[in-house]
Backbone as a printed PyTorch tensor [residue, N CA C, xyz], in Angstrom:
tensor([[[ -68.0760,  114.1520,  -54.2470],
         [ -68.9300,  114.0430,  -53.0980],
         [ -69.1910,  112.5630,  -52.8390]],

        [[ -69.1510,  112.3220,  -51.7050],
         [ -69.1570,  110.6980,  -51.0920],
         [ -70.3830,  110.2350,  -50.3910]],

        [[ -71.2540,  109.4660,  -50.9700],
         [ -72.6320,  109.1040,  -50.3380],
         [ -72.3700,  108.3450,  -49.2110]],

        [[ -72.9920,  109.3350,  -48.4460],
         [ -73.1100,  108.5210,  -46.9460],
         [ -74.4980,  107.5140,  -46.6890]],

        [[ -75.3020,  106.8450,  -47.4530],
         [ -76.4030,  106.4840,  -47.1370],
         [ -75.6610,  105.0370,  -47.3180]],

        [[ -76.3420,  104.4800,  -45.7510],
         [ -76.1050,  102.6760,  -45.4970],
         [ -76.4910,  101.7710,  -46.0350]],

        [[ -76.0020,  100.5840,  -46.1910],
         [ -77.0660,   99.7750,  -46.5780],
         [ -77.9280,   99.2270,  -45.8070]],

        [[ -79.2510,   98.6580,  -46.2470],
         [ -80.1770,   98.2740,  -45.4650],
         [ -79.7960,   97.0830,  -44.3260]],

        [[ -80.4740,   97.2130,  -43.3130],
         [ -80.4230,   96.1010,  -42.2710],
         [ -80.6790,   95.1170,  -42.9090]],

        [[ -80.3010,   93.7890,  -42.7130],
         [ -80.7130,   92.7930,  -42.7100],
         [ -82.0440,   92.2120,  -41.8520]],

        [[ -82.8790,   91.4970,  -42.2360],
         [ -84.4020,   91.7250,  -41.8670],
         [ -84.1610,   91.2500,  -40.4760]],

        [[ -83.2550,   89.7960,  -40.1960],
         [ -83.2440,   89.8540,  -38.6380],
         [ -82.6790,   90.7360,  -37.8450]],

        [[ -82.3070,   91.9350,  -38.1750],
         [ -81.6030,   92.7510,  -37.6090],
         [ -82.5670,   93.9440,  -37.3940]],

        [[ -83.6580,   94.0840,  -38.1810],
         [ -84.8050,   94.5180,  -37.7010],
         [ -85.8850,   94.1680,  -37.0170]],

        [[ -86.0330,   93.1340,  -37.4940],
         [ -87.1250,   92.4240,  -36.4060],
         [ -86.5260,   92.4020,  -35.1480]],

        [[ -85.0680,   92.3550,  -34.8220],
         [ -84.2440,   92.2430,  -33.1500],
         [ -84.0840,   93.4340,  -32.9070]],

        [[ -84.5140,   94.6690,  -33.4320],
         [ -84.3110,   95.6020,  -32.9130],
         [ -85.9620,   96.1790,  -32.7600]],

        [[ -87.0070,   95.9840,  -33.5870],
         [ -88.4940,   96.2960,  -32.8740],
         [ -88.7520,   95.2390,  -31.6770]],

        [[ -88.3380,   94.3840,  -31.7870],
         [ -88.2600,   93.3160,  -30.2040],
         [ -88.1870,   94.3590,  -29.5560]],

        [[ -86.5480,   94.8140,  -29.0870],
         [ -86.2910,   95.6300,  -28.1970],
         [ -87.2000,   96.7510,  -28.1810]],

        [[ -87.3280,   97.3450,  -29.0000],
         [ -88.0630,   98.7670,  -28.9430],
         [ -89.5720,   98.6440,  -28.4220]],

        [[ -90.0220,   97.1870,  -29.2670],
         [ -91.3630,   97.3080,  -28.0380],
         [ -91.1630,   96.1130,  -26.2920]],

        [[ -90.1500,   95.9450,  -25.8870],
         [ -89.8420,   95.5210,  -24.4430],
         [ -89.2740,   96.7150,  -24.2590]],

        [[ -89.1170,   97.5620,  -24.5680],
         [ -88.3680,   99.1850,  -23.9320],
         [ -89.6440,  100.2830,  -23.8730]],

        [[ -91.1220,   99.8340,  -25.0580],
         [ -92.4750,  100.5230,  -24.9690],
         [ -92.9930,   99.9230,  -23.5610]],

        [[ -93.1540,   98.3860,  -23.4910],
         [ -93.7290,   97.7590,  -22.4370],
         [ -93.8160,   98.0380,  -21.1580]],

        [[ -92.0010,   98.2450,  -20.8340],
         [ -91.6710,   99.0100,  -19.4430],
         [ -91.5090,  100.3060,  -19.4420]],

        [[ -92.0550,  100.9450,  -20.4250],
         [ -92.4480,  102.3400,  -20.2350],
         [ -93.8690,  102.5440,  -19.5370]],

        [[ -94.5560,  101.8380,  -20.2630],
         [ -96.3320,  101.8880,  -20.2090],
         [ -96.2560,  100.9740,  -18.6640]],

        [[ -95.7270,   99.8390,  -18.0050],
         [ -96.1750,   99.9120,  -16.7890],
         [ -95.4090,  100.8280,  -15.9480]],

        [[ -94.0280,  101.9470,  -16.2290],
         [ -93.8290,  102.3000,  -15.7480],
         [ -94.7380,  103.8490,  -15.4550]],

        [[ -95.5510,  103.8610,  -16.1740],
         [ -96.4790,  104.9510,  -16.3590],
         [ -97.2740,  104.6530,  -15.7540]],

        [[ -97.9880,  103.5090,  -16.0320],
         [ -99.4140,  102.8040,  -14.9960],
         [ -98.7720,  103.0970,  -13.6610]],

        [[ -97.5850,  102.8510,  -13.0000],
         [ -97.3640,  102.5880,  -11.5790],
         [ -96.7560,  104.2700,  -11.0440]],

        [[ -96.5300,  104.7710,  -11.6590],
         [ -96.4160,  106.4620,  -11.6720],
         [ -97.7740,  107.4140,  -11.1420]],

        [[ -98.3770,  107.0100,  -12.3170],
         [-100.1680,  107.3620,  -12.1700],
         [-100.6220,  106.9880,  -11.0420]],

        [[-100.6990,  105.8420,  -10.3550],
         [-100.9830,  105.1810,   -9.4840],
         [-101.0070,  105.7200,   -8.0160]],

        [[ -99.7770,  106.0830,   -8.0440],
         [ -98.8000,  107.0890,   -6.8320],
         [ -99.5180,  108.3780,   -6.7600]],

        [[ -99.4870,  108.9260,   -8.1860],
         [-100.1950,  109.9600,   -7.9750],
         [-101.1080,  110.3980,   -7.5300]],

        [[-102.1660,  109.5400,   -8.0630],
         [-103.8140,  109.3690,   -7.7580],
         [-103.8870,  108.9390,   -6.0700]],

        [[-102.5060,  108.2850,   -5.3950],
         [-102.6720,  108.0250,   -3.6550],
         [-102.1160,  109.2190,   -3.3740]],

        [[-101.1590,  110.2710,   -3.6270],
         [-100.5650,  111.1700,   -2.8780],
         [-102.1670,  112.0650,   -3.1910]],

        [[-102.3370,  112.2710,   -4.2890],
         [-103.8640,  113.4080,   -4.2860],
         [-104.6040,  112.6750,   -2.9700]],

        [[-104.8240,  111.6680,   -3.4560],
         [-105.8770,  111.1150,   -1.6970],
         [-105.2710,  112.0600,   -0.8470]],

        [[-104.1680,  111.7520,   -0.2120],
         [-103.6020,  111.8800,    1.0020],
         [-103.7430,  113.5770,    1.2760]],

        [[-102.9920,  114.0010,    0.1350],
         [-103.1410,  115.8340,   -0.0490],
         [-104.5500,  116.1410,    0.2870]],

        [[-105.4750,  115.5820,    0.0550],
         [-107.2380,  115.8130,    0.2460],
         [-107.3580,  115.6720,    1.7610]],

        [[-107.1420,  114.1920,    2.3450],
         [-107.0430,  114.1560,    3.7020],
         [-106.2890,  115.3380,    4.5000]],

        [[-105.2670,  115.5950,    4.4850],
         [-104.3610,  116.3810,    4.7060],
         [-105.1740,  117.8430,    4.5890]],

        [[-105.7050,  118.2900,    3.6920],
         [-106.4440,  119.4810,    3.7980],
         [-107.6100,  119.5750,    4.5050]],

        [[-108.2810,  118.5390,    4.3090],
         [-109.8190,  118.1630,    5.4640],
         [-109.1100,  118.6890,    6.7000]],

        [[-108.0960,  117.6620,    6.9390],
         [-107.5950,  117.8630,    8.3560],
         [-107.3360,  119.4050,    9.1020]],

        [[-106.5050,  119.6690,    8.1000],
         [-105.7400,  121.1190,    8.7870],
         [-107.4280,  121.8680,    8.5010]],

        [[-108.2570,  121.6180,    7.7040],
         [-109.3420,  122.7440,    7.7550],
         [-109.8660,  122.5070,    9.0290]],

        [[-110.3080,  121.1850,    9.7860],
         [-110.9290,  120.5880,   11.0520],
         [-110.1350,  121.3930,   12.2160]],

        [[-108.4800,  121.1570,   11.9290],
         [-107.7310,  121.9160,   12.6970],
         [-108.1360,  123.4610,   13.1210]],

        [[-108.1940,  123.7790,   11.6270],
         [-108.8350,  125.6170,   12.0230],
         [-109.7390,  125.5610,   12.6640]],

        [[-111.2020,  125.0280,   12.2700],
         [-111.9010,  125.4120,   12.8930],
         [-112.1850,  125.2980,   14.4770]],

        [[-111.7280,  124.2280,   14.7340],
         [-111.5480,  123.7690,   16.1640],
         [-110.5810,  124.6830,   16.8840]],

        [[-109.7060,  125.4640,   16.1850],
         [-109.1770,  126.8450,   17.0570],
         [-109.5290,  127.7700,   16.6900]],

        [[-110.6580,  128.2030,   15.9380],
         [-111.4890,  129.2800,   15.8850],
         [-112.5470,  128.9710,   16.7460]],

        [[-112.8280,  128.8450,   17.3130],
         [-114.2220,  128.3040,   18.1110],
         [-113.8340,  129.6860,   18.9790]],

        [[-114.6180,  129.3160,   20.0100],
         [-114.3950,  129.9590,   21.2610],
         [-113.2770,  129.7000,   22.2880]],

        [[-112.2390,  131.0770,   22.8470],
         [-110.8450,  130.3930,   23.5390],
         [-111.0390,  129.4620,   24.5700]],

        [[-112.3240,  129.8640,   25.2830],
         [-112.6920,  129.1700,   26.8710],
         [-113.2020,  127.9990,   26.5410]],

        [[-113.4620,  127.6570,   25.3800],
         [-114.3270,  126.4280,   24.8520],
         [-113.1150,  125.4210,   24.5540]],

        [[-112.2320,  126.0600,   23.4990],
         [-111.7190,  125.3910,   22.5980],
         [-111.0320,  124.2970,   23.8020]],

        [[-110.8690,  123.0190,   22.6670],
         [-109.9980,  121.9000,   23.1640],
         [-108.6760,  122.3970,   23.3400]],

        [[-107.6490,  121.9420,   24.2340],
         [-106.4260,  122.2630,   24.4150],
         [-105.5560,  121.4950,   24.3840]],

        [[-104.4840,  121.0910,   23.3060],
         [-103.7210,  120.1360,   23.7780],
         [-102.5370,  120.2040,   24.4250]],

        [[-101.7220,  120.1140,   25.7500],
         [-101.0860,  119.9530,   26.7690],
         [ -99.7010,  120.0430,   25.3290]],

        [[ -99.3070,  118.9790,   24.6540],
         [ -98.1810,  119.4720,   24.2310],
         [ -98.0570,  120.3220,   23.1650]],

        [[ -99.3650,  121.3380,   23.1820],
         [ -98.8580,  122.4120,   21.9840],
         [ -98.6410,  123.8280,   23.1570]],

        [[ -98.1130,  123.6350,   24.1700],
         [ -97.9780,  124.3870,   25.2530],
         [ -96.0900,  124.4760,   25.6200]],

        [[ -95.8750,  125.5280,   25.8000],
         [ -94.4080,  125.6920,   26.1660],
         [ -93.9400,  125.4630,   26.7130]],

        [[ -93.0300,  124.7350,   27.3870],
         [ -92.3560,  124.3840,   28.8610],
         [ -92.3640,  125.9790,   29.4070]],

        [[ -92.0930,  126.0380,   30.9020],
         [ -92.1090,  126.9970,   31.5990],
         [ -90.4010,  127.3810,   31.0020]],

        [[ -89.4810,  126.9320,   31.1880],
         [ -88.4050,  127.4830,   30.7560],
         [ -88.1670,  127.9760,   29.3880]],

        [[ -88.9870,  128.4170,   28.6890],
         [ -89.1360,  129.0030,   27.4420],
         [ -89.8600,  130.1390,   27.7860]]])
């Protein structure tokens, strides 16, 4: 039977490889900060976005003779 176990790195060959591993942590973690970021603006927007369409309903639940009308949510005559 033939031992497969390596020999050890040489120490600069470790220290050049946790270099890398923490500049490969670094641009993980701001790539996470700037991920999060996005997120936390699309939730804004999704919030706005629901206010809205709720404002929407209610303003066409009102009364028909009341309600506001807007001219281009209306069909051309040839339809």
């Amino acid at each position: 039977m033939t031992s497969t176990a390596q020999p050890p790195l040489p120490a600069h060959d470790v220290e050049q490889r946790l270099n890398e591993l923490e500049i490969k942590a670094s641009y993980a973690d701001d790539l996470l900060d700037t991920l999060n970021q996005q997120v936390a603006r699309q939730q804004d927007q999704i919030e706005l976005l629901l206010r809205e369409v709720s404002r929407l309903r209610q303003r066409g639940e009102g009364d028909p003779g009341t309600a506001v009308r807007d001219p281009r949510d209306e069909l051309p005559p040839h339809y």
